[in-house]
C-alpha positions in Angstrom: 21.4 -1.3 -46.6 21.7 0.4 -43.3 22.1 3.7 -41.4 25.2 5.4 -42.9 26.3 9.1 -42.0 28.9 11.2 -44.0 31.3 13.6 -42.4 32.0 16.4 -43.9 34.0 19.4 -43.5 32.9 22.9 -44.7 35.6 25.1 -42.8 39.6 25.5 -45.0 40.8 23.4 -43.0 41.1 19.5 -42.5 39.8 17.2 -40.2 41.6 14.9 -38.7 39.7 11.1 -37.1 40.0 8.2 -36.1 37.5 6.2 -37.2 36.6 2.5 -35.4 35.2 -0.1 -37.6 33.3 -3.2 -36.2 32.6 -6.1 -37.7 31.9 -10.1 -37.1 31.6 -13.3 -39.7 30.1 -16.3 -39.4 31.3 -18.4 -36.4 34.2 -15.9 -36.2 34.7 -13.4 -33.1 34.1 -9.7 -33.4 36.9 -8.4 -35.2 37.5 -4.6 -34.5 39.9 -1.7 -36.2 40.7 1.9 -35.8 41.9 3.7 -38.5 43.4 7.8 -38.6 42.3 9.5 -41.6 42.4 13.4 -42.6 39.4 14.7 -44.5 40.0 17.6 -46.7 37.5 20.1 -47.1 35.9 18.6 -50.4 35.6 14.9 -49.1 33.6 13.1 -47.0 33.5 9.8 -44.9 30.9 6.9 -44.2 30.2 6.2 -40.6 27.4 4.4 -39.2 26.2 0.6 -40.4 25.8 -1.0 -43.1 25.7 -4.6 -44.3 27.9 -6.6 -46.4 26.6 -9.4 -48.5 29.0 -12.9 -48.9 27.6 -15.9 -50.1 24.0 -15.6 -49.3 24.6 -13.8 -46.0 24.2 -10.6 -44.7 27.2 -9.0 -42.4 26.7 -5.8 -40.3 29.5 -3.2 -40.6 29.7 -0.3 -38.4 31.6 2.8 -38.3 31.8 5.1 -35.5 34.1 8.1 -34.7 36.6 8.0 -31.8 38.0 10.7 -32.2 37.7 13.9 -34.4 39.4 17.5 -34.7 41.5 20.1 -36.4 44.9 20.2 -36.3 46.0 23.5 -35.0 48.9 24.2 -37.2 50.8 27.2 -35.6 52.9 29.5 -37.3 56.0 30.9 -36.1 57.7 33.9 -37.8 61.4 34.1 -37.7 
């Protein structure tokens, strides 16, 4: 398959990524995308590479973090 990681958060809080995804078919250029995503304490996300399969061919997809944090959510009391 390929090298694949899982991010995980065990704090209360979420995470919130960005998550850049590389990838190139046949005789196409390399095609690149960057999602934001917000992982909540009891789910997890693949990053690292892995390969698709199409037609007899073997693609290499990887997943690497850009960015990662927690939101600091302030609270104001009125």
């Amino acid at each position: 398959m390929g090298n694949k990681l899982l991010l995980i958060t065990t704090a209360n809080n979420d995470i919130d990524v960005a998550i850049k995804t590389t990838f190139k078919l046949e005789d196409n250029p390399v095609k690149e995308s960057i999602r934001a995503y917000k992982i909540k304490p009891t789910e997890k996300i693949p990053i690292g590479t892995s390969k698709v399969c199409y037609i007899g061919k073997e693609y290499q997809v990887t997943c690497e973090i850009v960015s990662a944090g927690f939101k600091n959510e302030k609270t104001t009391n009125h």
